[in-house]
Structures are given as structure tokens and as C-alpha cells.
DOMI-746835 format. One record per residue: residue number from 1; x, z, y of N, C-alpha, C, CB in turn. Coordinates in pm, whole numbers. Last residue first. Glycine has a CB too. Layout:
REM DOMI-746835
marpa k=NUM; n.X=X; n.Z=Z; n.Y=Y; ca.X=X; ca.Z=Z; ca.Y=Y; c.X=X; c.Z=Z; c.Y=Y; cb.X=X; cb.Z=Z; cb.Y=Y
...
REM end
This chain:
REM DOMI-746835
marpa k=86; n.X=8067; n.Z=11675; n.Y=9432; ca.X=8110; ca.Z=11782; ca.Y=9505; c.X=8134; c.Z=11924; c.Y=9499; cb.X=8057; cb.Z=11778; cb.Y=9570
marpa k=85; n.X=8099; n.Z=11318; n.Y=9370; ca.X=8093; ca.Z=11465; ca.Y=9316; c.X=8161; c.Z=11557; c.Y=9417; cb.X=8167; cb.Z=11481; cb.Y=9169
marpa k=84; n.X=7849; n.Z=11026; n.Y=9464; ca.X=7981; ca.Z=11144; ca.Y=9424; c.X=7966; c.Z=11251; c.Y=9428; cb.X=8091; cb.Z=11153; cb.Y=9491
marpa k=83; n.X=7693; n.Z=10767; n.Y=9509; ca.X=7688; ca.Z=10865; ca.Y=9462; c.X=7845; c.Z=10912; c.Y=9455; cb.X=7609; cb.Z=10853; cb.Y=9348
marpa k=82; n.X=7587; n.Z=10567; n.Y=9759; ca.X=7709; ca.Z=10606; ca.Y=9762; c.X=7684; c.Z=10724; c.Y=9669; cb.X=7768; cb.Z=10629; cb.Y=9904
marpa k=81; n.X=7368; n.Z=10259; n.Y=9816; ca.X=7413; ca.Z=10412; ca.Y=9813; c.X=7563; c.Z=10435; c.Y=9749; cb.X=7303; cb.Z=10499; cb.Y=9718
marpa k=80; n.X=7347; n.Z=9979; n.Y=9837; ca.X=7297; ca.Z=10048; ca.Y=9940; c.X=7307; c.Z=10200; c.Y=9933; cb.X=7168; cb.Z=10009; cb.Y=9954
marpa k=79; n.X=7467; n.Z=9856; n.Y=9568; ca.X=7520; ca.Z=9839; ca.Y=9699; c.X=7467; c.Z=9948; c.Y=9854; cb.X=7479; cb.Z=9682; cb.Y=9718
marpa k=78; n.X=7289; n.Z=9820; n.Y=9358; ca.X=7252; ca.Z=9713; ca.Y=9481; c.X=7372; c.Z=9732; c.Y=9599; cb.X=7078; cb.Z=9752; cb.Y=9558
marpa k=77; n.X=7407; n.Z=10009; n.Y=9199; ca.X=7405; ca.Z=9891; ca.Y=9199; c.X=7366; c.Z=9773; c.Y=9287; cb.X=7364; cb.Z=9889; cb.Y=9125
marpa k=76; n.X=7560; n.Z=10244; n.Y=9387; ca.X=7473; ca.Z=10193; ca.Y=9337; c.X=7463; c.Z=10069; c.Y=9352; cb.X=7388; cb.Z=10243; cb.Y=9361
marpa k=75; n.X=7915; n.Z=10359; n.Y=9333; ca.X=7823; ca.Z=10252; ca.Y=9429; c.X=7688; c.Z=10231; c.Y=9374; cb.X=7890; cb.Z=10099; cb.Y=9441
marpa k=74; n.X=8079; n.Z=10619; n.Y=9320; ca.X=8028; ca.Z=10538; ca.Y=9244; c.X=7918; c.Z=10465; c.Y=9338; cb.X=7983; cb.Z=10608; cb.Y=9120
marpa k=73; n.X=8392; n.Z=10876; n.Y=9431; ca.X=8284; ca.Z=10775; ca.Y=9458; c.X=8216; c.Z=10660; c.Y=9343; cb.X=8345; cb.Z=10697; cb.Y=9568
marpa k=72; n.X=8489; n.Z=11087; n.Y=9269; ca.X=8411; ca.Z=11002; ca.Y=9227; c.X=8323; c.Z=10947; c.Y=9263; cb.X=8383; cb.Z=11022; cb.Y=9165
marpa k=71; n.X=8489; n.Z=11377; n.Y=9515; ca.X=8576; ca.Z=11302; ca.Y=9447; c.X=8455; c.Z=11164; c.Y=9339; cb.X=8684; cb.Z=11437; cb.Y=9344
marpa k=70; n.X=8549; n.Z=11655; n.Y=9764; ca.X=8480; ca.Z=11566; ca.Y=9684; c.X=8559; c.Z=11466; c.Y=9596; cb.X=8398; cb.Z=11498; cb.Y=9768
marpa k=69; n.X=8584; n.Z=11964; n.Y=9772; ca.X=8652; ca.Z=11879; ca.Y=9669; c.X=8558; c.Z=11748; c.Y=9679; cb.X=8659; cb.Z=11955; cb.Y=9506
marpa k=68; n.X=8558; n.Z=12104; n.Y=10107; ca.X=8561; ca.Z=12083; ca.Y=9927; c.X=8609; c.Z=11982; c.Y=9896; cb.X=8434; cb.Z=12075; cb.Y=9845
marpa k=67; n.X=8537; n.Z=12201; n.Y=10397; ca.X=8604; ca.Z=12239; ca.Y=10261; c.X=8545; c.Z=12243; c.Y=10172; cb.X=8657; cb.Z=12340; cb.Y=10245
marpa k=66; n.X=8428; n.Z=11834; n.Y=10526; ca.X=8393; ca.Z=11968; ca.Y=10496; c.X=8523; c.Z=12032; c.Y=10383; cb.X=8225; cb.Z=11964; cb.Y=10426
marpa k=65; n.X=8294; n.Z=11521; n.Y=10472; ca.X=8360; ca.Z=11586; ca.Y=10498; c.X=8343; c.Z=11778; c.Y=10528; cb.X=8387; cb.Z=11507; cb.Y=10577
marpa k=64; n.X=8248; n.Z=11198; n.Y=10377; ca.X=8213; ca.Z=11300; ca.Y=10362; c.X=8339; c.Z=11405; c.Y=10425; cb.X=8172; cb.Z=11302; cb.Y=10224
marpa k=63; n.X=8397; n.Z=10931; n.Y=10471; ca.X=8240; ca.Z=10946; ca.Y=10466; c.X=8199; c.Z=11060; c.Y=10427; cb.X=8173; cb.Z=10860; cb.Y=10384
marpa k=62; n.X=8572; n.Z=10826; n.Y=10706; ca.X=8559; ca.Z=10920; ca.Y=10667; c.X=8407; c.Z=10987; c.Y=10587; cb.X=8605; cb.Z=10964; cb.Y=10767
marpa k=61; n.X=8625; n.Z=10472; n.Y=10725; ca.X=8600; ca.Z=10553; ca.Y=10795; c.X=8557; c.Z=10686; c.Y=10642; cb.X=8482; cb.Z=10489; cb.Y=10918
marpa k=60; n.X=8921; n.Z=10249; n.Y=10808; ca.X=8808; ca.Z=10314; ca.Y=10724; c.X=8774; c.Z=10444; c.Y=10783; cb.X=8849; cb.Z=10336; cb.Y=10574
marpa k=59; n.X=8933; n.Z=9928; n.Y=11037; ca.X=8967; ca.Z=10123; ca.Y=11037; c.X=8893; c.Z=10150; c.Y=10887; cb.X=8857; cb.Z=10250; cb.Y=11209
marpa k=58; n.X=9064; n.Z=9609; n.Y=10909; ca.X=8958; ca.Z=9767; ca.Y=10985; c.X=8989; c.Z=9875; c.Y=10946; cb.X=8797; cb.Z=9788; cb.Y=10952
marpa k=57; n.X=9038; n.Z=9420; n.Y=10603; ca.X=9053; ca.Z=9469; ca.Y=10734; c.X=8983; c.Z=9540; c.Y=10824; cb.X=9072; cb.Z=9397; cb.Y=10786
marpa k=56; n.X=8813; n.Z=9311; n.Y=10394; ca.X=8900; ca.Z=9256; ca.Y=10476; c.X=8983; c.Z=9263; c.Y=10624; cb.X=8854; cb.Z=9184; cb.Y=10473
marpa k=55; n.X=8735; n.Z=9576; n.Y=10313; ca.X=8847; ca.Z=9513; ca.Y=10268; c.X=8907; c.Z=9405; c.Y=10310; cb.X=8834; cb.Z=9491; cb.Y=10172
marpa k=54; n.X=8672; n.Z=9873; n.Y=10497; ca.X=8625; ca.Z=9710; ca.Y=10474; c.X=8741; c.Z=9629; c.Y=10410; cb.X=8586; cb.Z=9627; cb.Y=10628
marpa k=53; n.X=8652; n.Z=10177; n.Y=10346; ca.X=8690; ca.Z=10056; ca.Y=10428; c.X=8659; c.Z=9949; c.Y=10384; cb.X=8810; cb.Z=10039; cb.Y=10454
marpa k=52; n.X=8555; n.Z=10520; n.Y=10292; ca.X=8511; ca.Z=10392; ca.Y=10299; c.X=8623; c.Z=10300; c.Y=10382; cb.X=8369; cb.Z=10394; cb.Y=10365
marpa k=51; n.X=8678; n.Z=10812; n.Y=10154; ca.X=8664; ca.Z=10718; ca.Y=10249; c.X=8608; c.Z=10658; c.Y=10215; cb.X=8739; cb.Z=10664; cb.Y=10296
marpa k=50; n.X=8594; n.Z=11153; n.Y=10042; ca.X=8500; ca.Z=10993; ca.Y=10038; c.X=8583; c.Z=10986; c.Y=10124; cb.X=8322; cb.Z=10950; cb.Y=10070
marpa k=49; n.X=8847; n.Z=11424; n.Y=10035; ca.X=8718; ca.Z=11336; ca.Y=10100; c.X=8702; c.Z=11251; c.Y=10041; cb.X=8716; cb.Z=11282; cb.Y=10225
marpa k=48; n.X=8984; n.Z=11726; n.Y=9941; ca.X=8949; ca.Z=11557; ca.Y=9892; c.X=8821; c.Z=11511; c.Y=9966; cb.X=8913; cb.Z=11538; cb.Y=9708
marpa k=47; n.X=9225; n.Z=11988; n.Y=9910; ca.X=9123; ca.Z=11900; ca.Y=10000; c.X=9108; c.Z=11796; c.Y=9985; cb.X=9136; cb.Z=11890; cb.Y=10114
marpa k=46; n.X=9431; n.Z=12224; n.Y=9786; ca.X=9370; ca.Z=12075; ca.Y=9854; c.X=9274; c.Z=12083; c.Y=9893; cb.X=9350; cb.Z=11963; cb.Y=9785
marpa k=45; n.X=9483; n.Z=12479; n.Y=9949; ca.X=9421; ca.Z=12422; ca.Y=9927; c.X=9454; c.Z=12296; c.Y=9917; cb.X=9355; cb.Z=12451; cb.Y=9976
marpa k=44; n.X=9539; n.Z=12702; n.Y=10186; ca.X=9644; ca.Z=12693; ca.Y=10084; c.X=9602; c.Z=12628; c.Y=9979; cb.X=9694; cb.Z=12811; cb.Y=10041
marpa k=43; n.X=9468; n.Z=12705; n.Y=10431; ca.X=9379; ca.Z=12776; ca.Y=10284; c.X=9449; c.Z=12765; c.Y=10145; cb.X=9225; cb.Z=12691; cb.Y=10253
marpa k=42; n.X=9666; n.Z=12614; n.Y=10569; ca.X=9607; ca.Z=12715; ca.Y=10614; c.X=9485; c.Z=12779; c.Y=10545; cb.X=9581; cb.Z=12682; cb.Y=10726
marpa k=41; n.X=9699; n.Z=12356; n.Y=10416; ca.X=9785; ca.Z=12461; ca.Y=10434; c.X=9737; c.Z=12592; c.Y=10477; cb.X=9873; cb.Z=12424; cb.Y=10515
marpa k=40; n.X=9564; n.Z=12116; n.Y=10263; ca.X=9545; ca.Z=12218; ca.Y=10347; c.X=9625; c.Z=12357; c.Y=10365; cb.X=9435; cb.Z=12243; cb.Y=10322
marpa k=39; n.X=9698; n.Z=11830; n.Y=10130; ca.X=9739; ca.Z=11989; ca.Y=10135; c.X=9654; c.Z=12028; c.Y=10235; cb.X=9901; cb.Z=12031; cb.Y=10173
marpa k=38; n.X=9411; n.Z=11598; n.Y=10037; ca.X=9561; ca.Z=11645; ca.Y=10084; c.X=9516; c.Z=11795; c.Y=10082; cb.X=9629; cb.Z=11579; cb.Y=10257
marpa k=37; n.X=9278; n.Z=11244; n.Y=9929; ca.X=9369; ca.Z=11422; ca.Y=9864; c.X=9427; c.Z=11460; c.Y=9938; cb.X=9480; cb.Z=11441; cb.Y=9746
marpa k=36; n.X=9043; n.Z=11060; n.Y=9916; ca.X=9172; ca.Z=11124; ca.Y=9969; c.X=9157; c.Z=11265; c.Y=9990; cb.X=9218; cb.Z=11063; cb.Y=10101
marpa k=35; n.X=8861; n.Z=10795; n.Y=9692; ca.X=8936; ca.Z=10993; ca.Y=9726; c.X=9042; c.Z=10967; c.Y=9808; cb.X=9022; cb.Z=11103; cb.Y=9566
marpa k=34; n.X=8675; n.Z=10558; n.Y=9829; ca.X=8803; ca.Z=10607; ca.Y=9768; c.X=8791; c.Z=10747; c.Y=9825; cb.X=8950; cb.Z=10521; cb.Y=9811
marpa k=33; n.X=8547; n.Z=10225; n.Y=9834; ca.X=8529; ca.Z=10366; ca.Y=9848; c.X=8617; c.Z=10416; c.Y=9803; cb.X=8430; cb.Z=10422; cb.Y=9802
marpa k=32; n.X=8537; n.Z=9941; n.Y=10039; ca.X=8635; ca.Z=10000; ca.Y=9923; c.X=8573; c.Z=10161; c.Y=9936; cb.X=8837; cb.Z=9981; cb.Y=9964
marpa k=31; n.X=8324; n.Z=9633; n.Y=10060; ca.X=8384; ca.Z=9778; ca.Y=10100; c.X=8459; c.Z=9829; c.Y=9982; cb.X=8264; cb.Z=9892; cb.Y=10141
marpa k=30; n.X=8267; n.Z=9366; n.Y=9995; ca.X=8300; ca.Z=9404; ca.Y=10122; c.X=8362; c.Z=9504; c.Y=10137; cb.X=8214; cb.Z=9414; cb.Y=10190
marpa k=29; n.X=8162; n.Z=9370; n.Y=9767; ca.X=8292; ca.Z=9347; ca.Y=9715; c.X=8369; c.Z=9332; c.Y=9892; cb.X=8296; cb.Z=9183; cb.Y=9589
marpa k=28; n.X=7902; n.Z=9365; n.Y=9633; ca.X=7933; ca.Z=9250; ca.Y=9700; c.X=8101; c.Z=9241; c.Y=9715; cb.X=7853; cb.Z=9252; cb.Y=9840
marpa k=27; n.X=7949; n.Z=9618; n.Y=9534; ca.X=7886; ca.Z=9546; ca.Y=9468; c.X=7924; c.Z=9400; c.Y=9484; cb.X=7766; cb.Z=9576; cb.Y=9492
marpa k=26; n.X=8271; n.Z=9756; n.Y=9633; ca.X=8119; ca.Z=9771; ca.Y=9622; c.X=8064; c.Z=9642; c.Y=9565; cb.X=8049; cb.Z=9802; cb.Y=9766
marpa k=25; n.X=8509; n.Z=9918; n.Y=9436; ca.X=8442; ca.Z=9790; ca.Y=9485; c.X=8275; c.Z=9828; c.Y=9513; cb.X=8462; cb.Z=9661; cb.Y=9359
marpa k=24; n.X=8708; n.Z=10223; n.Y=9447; ca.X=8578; ca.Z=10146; ca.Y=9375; c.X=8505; c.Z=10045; c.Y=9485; cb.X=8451; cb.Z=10270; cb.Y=9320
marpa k=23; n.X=8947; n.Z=10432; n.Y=9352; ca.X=8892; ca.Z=10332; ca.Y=9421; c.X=8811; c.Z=10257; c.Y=9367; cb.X=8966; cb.Z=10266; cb.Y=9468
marpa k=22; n.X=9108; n.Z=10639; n.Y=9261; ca.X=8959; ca.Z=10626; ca.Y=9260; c.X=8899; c.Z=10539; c.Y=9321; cb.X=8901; cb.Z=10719; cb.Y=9299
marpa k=21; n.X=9288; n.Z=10783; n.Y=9534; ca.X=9257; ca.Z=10732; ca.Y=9397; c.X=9109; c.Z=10710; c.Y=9358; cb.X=9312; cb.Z=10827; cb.Y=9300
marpa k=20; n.X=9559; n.Z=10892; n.Y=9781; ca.X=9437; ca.Z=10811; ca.Y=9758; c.X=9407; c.Z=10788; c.Y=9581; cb.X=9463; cb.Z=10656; cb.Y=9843
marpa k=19; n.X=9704; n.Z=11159; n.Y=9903; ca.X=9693; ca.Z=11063; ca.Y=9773; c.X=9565; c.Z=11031; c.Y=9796; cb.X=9720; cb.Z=11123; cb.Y=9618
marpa k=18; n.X=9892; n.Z=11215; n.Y=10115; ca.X=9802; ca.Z=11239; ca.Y=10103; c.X=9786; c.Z=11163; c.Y=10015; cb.X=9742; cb.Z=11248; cb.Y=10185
marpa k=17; n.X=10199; n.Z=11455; n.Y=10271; ca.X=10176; ca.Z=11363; ca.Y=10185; c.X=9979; c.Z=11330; c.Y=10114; cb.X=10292; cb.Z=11418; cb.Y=10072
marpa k=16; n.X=10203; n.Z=11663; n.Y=10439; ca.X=10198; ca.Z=11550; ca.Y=10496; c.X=10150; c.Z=11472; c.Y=10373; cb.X=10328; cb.Z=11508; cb.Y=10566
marpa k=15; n.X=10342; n.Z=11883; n.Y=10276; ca.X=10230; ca.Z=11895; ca.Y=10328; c.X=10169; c.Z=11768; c.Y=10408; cb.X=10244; cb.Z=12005; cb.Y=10401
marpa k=14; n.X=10613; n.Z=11777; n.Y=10177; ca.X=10497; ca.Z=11812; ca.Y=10097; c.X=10385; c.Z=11763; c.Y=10160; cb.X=10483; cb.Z=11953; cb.Y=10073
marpa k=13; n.X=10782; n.Z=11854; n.Y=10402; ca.X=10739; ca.Z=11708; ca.Y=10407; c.X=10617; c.Z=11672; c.Y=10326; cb.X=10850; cb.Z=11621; cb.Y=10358
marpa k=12; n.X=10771; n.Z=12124; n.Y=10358; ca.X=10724; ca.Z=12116; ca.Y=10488; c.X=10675; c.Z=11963; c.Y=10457; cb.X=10840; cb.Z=12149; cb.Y=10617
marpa k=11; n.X=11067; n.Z=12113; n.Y=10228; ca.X=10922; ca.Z=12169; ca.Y=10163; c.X=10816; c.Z=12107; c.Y=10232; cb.X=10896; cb.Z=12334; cb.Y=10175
marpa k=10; n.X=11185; n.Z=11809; n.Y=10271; ca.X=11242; ca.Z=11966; ca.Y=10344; c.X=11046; c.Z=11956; c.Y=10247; cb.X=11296; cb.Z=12010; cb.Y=10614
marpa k=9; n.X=11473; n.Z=11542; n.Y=10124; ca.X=11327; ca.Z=11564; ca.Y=10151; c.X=11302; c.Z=11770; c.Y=10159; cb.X=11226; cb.Z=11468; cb.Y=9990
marpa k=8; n.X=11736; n.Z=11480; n.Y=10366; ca.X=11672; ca.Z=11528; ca.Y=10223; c.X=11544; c.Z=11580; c.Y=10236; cb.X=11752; cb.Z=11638; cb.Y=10152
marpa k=7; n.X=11754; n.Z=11171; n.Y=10512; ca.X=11776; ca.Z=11304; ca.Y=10513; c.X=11705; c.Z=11363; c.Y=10405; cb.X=11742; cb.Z=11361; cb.Y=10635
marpa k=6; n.X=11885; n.Z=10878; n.Y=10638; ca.X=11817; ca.Z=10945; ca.Y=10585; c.X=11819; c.Z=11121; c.Y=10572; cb.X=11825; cb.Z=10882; cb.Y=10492
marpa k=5; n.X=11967; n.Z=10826; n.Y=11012; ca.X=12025; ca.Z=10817; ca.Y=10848; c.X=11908; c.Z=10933; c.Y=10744; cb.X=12237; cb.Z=10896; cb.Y=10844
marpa k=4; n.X=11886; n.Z=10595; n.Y=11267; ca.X=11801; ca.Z=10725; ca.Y=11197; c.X=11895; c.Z=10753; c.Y=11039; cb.X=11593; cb.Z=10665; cb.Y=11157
marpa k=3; n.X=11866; n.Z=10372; n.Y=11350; ca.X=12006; ca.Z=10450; ca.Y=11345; c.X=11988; c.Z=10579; c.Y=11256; cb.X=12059; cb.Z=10497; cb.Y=11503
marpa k=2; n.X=11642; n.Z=10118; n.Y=11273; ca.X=11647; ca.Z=10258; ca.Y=11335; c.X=11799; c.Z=10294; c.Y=11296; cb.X=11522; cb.Z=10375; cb.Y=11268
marpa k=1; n.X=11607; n.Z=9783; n.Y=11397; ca.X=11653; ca.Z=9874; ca.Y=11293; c.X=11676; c.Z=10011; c.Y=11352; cb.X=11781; cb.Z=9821; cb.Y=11228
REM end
């Protein structure tokens, strides 16, 4: 157990916070695609990537990246592509 006593949430804690949404099964139902949202501070921006992870456990990995917005991962039906918006 930490000794640590809570403390009031400071502006600054904002910028840490990252929202996932949009999550979508792949076909077979191995992988998860998903938005993640965060503050860019130094453009004073969000910022939304593609992840990917394996749903039964494992790192996910980062599937688009760059300043923009991506968002609405959609799986083609077989499973072998990744459409979204940029």
C-alpha cells in the first residue's frame, strides 16, 4: 500500500490523460483496432492515432502516425486491410 495521500487534480494532469474509442474487432476476432486521443501541448492540439492489439494479450502497436487526426478504424472484410480517416 502506498502512504501517498491523494491530492487535487493540477491543470498539467489534463495533459497526460489519453482516450481510447472506436474500437473494432477484426474479422477473426484476434486484433483490436482503436483511436487514441491525446493533448499535444506544444501545438496545442489533439492528436489521434490507429492502434492495433492482440486481444489475447501483448504490446499494441502504433499503426499510423504523424500530426493528424486519424480516427475510424474499419477492417476489411477478410481481415487483411485496415481502412481509416485522416
Amino acid at each position: 500500500m502506498s502512504d501517498e495521500r491523494p491530492r487535487p487534480l493540477q491543470p498539467d494532469d489534463l495533459l497526460a490523460i489519453k482516450v481510447v474509442a472506436d474500437v473494432q474487432l477484426s474479422p477473426d476476432g484476434r486484433r483490436a483496432a482503436y483511436t487514441l486521443t491525446e493533448i499535444a501541448p506544444e501545438q496545442d492540439e489533439y492528436r489521434s492515432a490507429i492502434w492495433m492489439a492482440p486481444v489475447q494479450g501483448g504490446e499494441p502497436r502504433q499503426f499510423t502516425r504523424g500530426p493528424k487526426r486519424d480516427s475510424g478504424p474499419r477492417w476489411s472484410p477478410d481481415g487483411a486491410r485496415l481502412a481509416f480517416l485522416s
